[in-house]
Biotite code that builds the C-alpha atoms (Angstrom):
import biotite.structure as struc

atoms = struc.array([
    struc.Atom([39.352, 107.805, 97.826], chain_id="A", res_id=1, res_name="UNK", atom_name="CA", element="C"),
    struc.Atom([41.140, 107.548, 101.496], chain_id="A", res_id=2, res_name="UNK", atom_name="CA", element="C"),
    struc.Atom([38.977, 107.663, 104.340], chain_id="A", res_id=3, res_name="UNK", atom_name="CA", element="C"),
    struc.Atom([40.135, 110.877, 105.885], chain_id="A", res_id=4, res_name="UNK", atom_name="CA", element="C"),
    struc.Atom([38.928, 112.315, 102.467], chain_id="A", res_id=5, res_name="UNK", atom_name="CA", element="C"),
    struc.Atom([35.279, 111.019, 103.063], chain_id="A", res_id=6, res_name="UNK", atom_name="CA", element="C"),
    struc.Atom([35.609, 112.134, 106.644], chain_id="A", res_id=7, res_name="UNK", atom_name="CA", element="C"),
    struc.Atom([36.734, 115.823, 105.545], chain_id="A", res_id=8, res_name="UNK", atom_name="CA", element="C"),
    struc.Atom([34.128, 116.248, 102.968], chain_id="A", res_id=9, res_name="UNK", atom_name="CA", element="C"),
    struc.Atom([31.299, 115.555, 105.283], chain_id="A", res_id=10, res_name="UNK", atom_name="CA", element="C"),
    struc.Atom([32.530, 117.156, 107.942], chain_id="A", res_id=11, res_name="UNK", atom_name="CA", element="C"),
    struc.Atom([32.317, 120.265, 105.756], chain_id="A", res_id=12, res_name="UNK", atom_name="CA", element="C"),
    struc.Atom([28.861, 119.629, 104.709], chain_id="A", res_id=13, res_name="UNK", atom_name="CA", element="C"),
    struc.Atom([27.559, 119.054, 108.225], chain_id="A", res_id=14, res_name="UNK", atom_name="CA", element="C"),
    struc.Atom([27.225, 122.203, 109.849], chain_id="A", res_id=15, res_name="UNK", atom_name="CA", element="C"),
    struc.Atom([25.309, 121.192, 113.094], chain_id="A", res_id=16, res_name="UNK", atom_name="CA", element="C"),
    struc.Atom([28.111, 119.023, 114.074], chain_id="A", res_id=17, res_name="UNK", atom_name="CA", element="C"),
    struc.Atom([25.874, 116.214, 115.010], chain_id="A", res_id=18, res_name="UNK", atom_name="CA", element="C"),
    struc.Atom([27.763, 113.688, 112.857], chain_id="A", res_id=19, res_name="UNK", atom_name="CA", element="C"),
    struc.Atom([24.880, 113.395, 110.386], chain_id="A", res_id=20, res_name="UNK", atom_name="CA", element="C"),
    struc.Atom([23.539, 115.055, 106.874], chain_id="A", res_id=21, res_name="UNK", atom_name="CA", element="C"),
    struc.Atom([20.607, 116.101, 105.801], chain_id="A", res_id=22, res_name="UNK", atom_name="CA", element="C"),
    struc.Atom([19.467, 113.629, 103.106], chain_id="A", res_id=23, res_name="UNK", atom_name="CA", element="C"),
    struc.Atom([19.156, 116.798, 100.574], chain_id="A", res_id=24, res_name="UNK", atom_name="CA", element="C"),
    struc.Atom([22.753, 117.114, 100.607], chain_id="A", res_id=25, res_name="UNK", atom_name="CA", element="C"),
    struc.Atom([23.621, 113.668, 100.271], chain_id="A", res_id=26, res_name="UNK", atom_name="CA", element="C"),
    struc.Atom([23.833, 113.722, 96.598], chain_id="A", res_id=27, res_name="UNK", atom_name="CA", element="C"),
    struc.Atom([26.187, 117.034, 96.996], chain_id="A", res_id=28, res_name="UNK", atom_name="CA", element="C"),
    struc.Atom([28.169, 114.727, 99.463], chain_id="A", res_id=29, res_name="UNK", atom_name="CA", element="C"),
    struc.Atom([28.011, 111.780, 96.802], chain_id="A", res_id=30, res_name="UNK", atom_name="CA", element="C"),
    struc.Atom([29.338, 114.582, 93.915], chain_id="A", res_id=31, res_name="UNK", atom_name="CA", element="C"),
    struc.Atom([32.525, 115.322, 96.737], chain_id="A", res_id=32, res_name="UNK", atom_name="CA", element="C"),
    struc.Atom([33.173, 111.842, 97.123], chain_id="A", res_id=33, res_name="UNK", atom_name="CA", element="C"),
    struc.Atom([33.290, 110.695, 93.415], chain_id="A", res_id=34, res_name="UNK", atom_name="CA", element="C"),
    struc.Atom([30.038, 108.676, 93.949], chain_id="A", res_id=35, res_name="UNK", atom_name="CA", element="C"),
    struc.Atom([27.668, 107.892, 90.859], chain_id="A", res_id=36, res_name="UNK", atom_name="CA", element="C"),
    struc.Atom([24.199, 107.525, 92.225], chain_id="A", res_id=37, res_name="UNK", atom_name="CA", element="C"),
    struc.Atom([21.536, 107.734, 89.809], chain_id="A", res_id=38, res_name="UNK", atom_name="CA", element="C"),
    struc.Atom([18.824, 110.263, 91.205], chain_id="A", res_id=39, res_name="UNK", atom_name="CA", element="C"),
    struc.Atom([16.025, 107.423, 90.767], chain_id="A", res_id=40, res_name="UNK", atom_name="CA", element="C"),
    struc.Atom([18.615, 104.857, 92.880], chain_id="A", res_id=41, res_name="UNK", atom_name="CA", element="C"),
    struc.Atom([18.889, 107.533, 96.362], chain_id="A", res_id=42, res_name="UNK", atom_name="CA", element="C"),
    struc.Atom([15.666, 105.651, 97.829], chain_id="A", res_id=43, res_name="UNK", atom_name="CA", element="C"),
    struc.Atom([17.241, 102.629, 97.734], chain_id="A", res_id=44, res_name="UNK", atom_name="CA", element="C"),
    struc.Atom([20.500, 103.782, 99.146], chain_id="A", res_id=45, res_name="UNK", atom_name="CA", element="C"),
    struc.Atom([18.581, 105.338, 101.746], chain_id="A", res_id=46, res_name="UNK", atom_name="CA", element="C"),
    struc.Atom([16.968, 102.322, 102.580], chain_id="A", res_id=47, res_name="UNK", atom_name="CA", element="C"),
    struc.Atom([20.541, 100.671, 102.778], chain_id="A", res_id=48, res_name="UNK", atom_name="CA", element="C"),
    struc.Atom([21.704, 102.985, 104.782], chain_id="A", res_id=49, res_name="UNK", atom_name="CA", element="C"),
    struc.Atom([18.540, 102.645, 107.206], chain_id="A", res_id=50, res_name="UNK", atom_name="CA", element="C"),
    struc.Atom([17.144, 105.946, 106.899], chain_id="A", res_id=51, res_name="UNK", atom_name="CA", element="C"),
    struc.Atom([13.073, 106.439, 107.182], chain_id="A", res_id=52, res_name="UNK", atom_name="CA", element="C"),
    struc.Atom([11.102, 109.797, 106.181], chain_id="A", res_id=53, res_name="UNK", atom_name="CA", element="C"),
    struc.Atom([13.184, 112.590, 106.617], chain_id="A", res_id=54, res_name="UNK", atom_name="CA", element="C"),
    struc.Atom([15.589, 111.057, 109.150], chain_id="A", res_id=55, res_name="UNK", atom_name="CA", element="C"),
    struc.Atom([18.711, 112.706, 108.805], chain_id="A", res_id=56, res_name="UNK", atom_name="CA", element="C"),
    struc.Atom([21.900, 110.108, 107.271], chain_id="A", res_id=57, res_name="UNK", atom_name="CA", element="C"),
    struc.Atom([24.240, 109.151, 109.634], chain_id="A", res_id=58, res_name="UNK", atom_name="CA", element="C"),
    struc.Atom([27.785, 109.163, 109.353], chain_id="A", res_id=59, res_name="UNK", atom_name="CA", element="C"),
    struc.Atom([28.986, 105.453, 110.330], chain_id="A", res_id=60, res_name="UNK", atom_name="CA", element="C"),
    struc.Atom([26.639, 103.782, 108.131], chain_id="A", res_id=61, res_name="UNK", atom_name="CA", element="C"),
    struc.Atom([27.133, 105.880, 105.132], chain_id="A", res_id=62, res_name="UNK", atom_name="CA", element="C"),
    struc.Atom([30.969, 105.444, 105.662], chain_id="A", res_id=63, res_name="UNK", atom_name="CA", element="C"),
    struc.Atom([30.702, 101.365, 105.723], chain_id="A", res_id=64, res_name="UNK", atom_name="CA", element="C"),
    struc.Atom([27.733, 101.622, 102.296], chain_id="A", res_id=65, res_name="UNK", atom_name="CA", element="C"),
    struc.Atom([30.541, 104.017, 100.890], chain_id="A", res_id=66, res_name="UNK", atom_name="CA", element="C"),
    struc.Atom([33.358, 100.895, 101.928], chain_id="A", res_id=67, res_name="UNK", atom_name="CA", element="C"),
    struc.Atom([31.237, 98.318, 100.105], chain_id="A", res_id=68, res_name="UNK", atom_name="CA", element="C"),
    struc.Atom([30.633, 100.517, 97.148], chain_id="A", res_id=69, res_name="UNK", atom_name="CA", element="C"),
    struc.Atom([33.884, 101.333, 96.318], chain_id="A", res_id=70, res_name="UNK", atom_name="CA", element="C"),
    struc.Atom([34.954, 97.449, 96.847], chain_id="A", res_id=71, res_name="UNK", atom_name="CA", element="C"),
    struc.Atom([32.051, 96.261, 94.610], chain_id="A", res_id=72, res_name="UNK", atom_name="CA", element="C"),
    struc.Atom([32.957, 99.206, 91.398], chain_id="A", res_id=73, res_name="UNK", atom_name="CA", element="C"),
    struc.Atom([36.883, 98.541, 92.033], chain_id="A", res_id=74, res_name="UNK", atom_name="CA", element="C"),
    struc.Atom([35.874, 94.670, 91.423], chain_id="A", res_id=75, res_name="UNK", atom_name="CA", element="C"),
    struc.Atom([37.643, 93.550, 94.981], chain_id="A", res_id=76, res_name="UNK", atom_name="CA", element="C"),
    struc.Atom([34.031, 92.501, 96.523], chain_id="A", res_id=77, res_name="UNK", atom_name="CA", element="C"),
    struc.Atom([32.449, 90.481, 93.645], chain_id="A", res_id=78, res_name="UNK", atom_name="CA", element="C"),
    struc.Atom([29.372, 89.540, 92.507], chain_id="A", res_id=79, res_name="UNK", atom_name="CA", element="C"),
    struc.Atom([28.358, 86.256, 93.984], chain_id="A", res_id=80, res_name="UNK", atom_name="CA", element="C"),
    struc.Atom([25.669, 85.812, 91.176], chain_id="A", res_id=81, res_name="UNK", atom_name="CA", element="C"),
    struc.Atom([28.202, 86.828, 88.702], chain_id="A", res_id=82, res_name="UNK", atom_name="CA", element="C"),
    struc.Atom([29.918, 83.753, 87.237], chain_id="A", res_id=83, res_name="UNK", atom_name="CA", element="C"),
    struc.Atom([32.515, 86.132, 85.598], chain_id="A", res_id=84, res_name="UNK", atom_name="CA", element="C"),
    struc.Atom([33.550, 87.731, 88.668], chain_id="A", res_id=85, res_name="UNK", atom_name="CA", element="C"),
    struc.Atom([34.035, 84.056, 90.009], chain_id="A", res_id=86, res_name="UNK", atom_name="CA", element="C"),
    struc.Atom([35.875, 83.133, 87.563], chain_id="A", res_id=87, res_name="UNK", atom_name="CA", element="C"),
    struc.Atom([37.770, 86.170, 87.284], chain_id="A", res_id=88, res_name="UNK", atom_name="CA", element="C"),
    struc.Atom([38.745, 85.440, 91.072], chain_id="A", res_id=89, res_name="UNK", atom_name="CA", element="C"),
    struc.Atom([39.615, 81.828, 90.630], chain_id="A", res_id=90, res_name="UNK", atom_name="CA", element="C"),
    struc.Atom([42.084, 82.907, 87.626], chain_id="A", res_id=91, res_name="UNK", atom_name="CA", element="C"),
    struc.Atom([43.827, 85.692, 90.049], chain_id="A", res_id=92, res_name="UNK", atom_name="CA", element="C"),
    struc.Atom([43.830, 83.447, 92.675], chain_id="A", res_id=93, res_name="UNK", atom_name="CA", element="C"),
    struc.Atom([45.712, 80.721, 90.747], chain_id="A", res_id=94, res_name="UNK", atom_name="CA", element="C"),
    struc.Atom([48.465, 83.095, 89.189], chain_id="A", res_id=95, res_name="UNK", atom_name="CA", element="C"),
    struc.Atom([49.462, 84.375, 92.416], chain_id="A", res_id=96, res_name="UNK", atom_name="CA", element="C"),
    struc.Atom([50.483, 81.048, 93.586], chain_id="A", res_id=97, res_name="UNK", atom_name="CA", element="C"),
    struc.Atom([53.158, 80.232, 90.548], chain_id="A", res_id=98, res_name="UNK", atom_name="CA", element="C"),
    struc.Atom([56.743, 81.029, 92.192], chain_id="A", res_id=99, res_name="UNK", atom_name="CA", element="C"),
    struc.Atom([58.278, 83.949, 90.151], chain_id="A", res_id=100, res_name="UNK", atom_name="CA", element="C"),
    struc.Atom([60.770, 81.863, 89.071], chain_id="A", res_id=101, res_name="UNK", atom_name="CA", element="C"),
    struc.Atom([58.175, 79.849, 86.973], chain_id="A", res_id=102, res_name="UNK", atom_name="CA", element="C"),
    struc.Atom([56.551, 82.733, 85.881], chain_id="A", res_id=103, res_name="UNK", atom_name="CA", element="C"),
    struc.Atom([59.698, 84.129, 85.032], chain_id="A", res_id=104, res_name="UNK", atom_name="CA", element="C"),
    struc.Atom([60.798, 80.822, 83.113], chain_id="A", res_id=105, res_name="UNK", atom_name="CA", element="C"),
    struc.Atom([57.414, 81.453, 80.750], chain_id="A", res_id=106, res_name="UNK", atom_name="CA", element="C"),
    struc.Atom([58.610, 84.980, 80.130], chain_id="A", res_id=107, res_name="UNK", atom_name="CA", element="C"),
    struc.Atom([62.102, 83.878, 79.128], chain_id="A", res_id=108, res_name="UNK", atom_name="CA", element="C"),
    struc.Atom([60.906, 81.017, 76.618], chain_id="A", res_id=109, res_name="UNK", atom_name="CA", element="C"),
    struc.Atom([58.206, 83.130, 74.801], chain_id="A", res_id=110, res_name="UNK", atom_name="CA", element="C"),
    struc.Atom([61.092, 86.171, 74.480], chain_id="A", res_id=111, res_name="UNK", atom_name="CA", element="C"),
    struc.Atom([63.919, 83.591, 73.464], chain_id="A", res_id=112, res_name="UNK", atom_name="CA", element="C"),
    struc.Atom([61.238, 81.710, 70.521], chain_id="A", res_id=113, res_name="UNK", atom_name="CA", element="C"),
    struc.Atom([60.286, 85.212, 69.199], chain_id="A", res_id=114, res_name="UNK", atom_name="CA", element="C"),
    struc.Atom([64.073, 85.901, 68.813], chain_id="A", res_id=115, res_name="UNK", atom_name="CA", element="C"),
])
């Protein structure tokens, strides 16, 4: 989801204009935003996001969790501790250097032996 998106949706949901939410509609906000966050994972995300008691959420903080969390589910951020995301890196990494014409040359030969 675009960034203006995220900034329309809460901008709907916070009435007072003060550039924060009340953490009771941050789930509502997470359900706008195409956000899974199980209901027993919030505290922690609060905690991320550096709320305490009933502080309300604030908007630039949520926006950068919400830019790591869509980077970490769309697989661009990675798991250091995952060796398959590593590896899955190192592969992408190393096709994008081949020259199209050598990647084109592989195409040609497997086509022209299945003919």
């Amino acid at each position: 989801m675009e960034e203006r998106v995220f900034r329309k949706e809460f901008k709907k949901l916070d009435k007072k204009k003060s550039g924060t939410l009340p953490q009771e509609l941050l789930a509502d906000f997470f359900v706008k935003v195409a956000v899974f966050v199980p209901e027993e994972e919030m505290p922690a995300v609060l905690n991320q996001l550096g709320v305490v008691g009933d502080q309300e959420v604030d908007f630039f903080p949520l926006l950068e969790w919400y830019k790591d969390y869509n980077a970490k589910n769309a697989g661009y951020a990675g798991d250091d501790d995952d060796p398959e995301d590593a590896a899955m890196a190192a592969k992408l990494e190393a096709s994008s250097r081949l020259p199209p014409s050598k990647s084109m040359s592989v195409v040609s030969a497997k086509s022209e032996k299945e003919d």
